[in-house]
Phi, psi and omega in degrees: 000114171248118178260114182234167196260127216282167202322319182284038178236163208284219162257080174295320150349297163302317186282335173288284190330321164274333142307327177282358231220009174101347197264130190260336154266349156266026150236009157278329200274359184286306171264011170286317180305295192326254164022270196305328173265330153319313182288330176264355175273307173310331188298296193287316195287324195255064180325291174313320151355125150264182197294323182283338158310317178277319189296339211291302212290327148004266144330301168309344204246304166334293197296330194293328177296303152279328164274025157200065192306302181302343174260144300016106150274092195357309209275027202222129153348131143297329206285354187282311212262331174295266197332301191304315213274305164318303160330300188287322163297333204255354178281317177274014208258305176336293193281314182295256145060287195264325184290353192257333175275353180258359146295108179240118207314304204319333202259009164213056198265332172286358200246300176293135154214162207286341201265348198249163195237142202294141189254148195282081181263121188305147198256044153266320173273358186282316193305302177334301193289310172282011129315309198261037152254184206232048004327235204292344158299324161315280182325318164274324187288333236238272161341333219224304194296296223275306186281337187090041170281169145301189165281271212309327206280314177336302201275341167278308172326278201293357169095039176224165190271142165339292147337304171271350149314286193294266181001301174314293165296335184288275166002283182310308170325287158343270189309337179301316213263322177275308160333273188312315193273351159297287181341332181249027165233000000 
C-alpha cells in the first residue's frame, strides 16, 4: 500500500511551528486541517472502509501527532511525517480488522462449552502447556494465543496456508482443553 501525500495542503508547517511555539489557536487550525485532510486522504486509501473506520484512524492519528509532537523534526515537511504516521494507523487499524474477522467462535464450538466456567490459568502455566503440544500445533497455538498473531501473519511466518493454521489451532485448543479438564479431576 502506498501512500503519498495528495498534491494540496495547506502551510501546515507554520501552523505545527507555531502550535509548538505556544499559540494555541494556530495549533486547533493545525489539527483541524490535520483532520480535514487525514479524512479525505484515508477516505481514498481505505476505499473498503466504512466512514467509522476512517474516523477510528482519524483519531489515531490526531492523538499519535500529539503525543508525539516533539519527534517532527523542523527541518523535514510536516506533511511527510503526518502521512507516515497516517500510514502507519491505518496498517495498524488493518491488521486489528482482520485479526478480529479471521476468528470465527464457530470454528471452536468443540473445545468451547456452554455450561463450563472459565478456569483460571496462570501464564506460566498456559506457556507450559503449550509448550508439551507438539509440532506446528505448538507453533501455531504459541503464535497466534501467546503473541497474539493473526491466522494469516501466522500462516505467513510459519509457511502455511490459512486452512492449516486454524487446523492446526483447532487441534491444538483440543489438546489444551483436554490437558486442563484431566487436570481439574
Amino acid at each position: 500500500m502506498q501512500m503519498t501525500a495528495p498534491p494540496s495542503t495547506p502551510d501546515l508547517d507554520g501552523l505545527f511551528t507555531a502550535g509548538l511555539e505556544g499559540d494555541r489557536i494556530a495549533y486547533q487550525r493545525f489539527l483541524d486541517e490535520v483532520a480535514r485532510t487525514m479524512r479525505a486522504f484515508l477516505r481514498k486509501k481505505m476505499a473498503g472502509g466504512g466512514t467509522a473506520d476512517v474516523e477510528d484512524v482519524v483519531q489515531d492519528v490526531l492523538i499519535a501527532v500529539h503525543t508525539k509532537r516533539h519527534s517532527w523534526r523542523p527541518d523535514k515537511p510536516v506533511a511527510a511525517w503526518l502521512f507516515a504516521i497516517a500510514r502507519y494507523k491505518a496498517i495498524d487499524h488493518w491488521r486489528s480488522q482482520s485479526r478480529h474477522s479471521h476468528l470465527d467462535i464457530a470454528d471452536f464450538e468443540s473445545v468451547l462449552s456452554d455450561n463450563q466456567s472459565e478456569p483460571v490459568i496462570l501464564d506460566h502455566e498456559l506457556e507450559r502447556a503449550v509448550e508439551s503440544l507438539s509440532g506446528r500445533s505448538r507453533e501455531v497455538v504459541s503464535e497466534i494465543s501467546l503473541k497474539g498473531q493473526s491466522i494469516s501473519d501466522t500462516a505467513q511466518t510459519l509457511g502455511m496456508s490459512e486452512g492449516a493454521v486454524r487446523v492446526a489451532f483447532h487441534r491444538g485448543l483440543s489438546a489444551l482443553n483436554a490437558r486442563f479438564k484431566d487436570s481439574e479431576k
